[in-house]
N, C-alpha and C positions, 0 to 999 in steps of 0.2 A: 487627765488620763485618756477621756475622747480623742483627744489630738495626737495622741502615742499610739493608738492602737490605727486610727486613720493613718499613719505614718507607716506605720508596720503591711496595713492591707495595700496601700499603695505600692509599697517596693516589693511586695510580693507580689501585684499585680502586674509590676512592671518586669521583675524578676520571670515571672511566665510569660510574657508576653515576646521579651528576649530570648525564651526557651524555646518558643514555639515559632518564630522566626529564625533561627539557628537550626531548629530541625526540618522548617523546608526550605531549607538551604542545601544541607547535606542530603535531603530526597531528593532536591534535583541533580546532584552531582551524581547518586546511584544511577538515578535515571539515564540520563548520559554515558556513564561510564559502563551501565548497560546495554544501551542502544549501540554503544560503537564495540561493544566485544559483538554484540549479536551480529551484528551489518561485517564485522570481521568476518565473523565463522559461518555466515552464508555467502560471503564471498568469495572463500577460500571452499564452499560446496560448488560453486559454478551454480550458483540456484540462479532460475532465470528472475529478470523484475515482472512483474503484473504489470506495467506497461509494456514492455518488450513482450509479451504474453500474448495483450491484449493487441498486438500490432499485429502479429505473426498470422492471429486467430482472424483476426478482419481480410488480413491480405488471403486466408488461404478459403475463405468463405466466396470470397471476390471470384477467388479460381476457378474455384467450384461450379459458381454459377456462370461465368464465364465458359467452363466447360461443356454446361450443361446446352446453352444457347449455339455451341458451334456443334454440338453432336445433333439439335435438333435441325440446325442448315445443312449437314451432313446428310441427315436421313430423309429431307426433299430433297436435296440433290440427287440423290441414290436412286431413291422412286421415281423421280425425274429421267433419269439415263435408264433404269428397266424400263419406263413405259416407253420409251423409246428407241430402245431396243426390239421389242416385243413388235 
């Protein structure tokens, strides 16, 4: 009777063990098959990437200070040509 019921816990052990690798099986396919509806329909939003974000953001910081350094040679030069004007 030990060896039947050992027999019995067994296939049901393995009986779960085949359930619970069959279901993340099909969790990964959800996954997937939701990662590519999603990546669809922000695609089809024009949503920018967070890399292409994070590119725009660098170069426009770049400008910025760039700007900031020619506006400050701007205004010696400027004080430059009044004082010698004057």
């Amino acid at each position: 009777m030990t060896s039947g019921t050992n027999r019995i816990f067994d296939d049901f052990a393995r009986l779960m063990t085949d359930a619970a690798g069959a279901a993340q099986g099909v969790r990964k396919e959800v996954e997937t098959a939701f990662q590519s509806q999603a990546e669809r329909f922000l695609n089809s939003m024009d949503v920018v990437k967070r890399e292409e974000f994070e590119a725009v953001r660098e170069m426009a910081a770049r400008a910025r200070d760039e700007n900031e350094a020619l506006k400050a040679r701007l205004d010696v030069l400027e004080a430059k040509l009044a004082s010698q004007q004057s």
